[in-house]
C-alpha positions in Angstrom: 0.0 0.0 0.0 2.7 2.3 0.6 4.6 1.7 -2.5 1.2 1.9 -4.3 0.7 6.0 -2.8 4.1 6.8 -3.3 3.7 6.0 -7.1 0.4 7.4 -6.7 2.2 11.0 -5.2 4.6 11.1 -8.2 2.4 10.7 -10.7 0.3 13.8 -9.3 3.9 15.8 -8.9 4.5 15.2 -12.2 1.1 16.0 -13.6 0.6 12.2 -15.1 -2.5 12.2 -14.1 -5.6 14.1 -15.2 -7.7 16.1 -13.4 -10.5 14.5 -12.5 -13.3 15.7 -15.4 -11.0 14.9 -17.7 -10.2 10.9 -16.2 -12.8 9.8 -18.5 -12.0 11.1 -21.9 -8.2 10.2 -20.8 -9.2 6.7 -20.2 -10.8 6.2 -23.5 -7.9 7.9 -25.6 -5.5 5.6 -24.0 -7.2 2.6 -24.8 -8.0 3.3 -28.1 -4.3 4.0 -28.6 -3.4 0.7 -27.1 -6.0 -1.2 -28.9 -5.0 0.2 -32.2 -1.3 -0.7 -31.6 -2.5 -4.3 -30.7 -4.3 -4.1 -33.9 -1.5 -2.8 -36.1 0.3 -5.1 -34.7 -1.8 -8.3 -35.4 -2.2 -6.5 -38.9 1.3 -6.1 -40.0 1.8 -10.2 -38.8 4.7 -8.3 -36.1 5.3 -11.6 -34.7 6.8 -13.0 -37.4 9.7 -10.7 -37.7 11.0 -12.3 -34.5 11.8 -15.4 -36.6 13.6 -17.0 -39.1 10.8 -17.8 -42.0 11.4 -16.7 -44.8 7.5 -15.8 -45.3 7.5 -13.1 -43.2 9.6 -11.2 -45.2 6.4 -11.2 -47.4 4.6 -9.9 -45.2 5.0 -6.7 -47.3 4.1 -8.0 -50.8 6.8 -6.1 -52.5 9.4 -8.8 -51.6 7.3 -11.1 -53.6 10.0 -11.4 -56.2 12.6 -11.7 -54.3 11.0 -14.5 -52.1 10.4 -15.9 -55.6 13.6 -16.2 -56.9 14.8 -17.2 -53.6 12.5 -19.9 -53.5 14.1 -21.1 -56.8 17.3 -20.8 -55.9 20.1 -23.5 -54.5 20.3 -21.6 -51.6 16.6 -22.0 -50.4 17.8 -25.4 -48.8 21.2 -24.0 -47.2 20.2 -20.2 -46.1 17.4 -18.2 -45.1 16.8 -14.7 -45.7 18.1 -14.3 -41.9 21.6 -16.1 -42.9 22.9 -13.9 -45.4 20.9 -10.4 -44.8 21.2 -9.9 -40.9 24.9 -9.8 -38.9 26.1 -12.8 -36.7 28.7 -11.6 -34.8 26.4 -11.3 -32.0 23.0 -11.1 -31.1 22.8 -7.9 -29.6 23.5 -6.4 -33.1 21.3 -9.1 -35.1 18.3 -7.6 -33.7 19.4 -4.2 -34.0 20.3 -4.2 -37.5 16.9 -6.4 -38.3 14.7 -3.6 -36.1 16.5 -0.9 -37.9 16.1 -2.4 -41.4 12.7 -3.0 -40.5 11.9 0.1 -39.3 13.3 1.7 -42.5 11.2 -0.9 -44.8 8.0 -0.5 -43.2 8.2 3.3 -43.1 9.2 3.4 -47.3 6.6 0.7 -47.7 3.6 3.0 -45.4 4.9 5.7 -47.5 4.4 4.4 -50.9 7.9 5.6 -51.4 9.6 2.5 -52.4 11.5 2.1 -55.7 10.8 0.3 -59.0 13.9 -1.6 -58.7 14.8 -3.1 -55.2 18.6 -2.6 -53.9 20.7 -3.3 -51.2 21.7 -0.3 -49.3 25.2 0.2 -48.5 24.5 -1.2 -44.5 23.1 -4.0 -46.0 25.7 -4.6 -49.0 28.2 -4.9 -46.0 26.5 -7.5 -44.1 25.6 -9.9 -47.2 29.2 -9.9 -48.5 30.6 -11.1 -44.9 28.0 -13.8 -44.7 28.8 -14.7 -48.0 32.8 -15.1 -46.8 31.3 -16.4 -43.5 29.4 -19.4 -45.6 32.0 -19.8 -48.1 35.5 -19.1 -45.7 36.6 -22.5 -47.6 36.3 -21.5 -51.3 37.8 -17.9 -50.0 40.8 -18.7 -47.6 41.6 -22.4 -49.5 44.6 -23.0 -48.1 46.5 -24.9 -51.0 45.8 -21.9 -53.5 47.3 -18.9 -51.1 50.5 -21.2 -50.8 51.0 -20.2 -54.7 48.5 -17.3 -56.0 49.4 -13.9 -55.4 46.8 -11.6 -53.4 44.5 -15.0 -53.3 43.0 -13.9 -50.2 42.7 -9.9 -51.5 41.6 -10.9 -55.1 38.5 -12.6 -53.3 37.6 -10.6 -51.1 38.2 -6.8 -52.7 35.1 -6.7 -54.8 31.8 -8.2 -53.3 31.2 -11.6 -54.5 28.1 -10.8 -56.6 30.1 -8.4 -59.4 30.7 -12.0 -60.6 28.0 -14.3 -59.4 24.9 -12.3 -60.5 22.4 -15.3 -60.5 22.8 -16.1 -56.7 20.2 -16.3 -55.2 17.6 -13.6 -56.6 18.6 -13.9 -60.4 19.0 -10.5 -62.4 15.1 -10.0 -62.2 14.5 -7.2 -59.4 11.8 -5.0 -60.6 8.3 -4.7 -58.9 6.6 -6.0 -62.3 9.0 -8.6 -63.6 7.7 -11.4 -61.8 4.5 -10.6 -60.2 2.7 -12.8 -58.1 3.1 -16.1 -59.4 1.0 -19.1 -57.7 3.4 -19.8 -54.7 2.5 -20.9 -51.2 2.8 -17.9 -49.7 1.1 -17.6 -46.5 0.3 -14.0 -45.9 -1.4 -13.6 -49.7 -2.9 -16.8 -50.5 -6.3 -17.8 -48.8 -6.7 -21.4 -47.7 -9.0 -22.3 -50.7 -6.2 -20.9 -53.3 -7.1 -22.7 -56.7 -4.6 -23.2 -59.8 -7.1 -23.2 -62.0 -9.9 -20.3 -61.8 -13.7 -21.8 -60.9 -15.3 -20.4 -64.1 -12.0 -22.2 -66.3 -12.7 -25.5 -64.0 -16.8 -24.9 -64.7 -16.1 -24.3 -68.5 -13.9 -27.6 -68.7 -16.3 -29.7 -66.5 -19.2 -28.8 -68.9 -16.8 -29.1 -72.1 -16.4 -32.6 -71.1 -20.1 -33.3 -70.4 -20.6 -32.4 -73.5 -18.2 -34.3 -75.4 -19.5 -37.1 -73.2 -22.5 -37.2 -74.4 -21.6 -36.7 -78.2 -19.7 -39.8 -77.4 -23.1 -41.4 -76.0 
């Protein structure tokens, strides 16, 4: 009880509570606030960034393409999006770098501001290219070849790896209407009833064949 009026003295010192008329209206504004956050955040799936699927990064549906090409890729079985576009030195600056990237990429994406051809920032070109030495430290640091190339190690490693490998993992296709949004199991765009084929295609067919059926008959 004592703790509970000594909080209850500093929030009057500090005017953080209303006066009394105005406890009402106070009340109501703050839960409206809270409830919308809740709400945004059931919205916006918020839960999900806390993982490692690669589906909530289309949560936004402009990384459709690049989930996509991913999905295509010989790296959908070896590396998630996680792997090889947030830093693993430590965890502390994981989440950092995935809140502030996150941050950034909702606010362009609320915005409409985002670009007709996706890029990697300069923050971002940093941490792919050292999880791309970090995954491939063999094929970079190969022992047997630095005995007896010059600047092995340097010639690797001075240019990011993607000057040369241009296919891995996204492909060349990175604008917002090159690819669309094919028929892929995505989660956060695809209903439960999803359909390859449209119902008034499958209707036309299914009468097509009644009818050739019948001439048959």
């Amino acid at each position: 009880m004592a703790k509970f009026n000594k909080l209850k003295r500093f929030l009057f010192r500090y005017n953080l509570i209303p006066p009394k008329k105005w406890r009402p209206a106070a009340i109501v504004m703050v839960a409206t606030f809270f409830g919308l956050g809740l709400y945004v955040l059931k919205l916006s799936n918020a839960a999900a960034y806390l993982s490692d699927d690669p589906q909530a990064c289309v949560n936004c549906h402009l990384m459709t393409p690049q989930y996509i090409t991913w999905n295509h890729s010989s790296h959908r079985d070896v590396a998630s999006c996680n792997d090889c576009h947030v830093p693993h030195n430590n965890i502390f600056n994981q989440y950092y770098f995935k809140a502030k990237d996150g941050l950034y990429h909702a606010s362009i994406f609320t915005i409409r501001a985002e670009p007709q051809v996706i890029k990697a920032r300069g923050p971002s070109i940093e941490v792919i290219q050292d999880n791309c030495v970090r995954c491939h430290s063999s094929q970079v640091t190969d022992a047997k070849m630095t005995s007896f190339v010059e600047d092995h190690h340097a010639a690797r490693t001075d240019r990011t790896c993607w000057e040369c490998h241009r296919e891995v993992p996204h492909g060349r296709v990175k604008s917002l209407s090159s690819v669309g949004h094919q028929i892929e199991p995505i989660r956060a765009h695809a209903p439960p009833d999803l359909q390859i084929i449209p119902s008034w295609l499958k209707k036309s067919m299914q009468e097509e064949n009644t009818k050739k059926a019948a001439q048959r008959k």
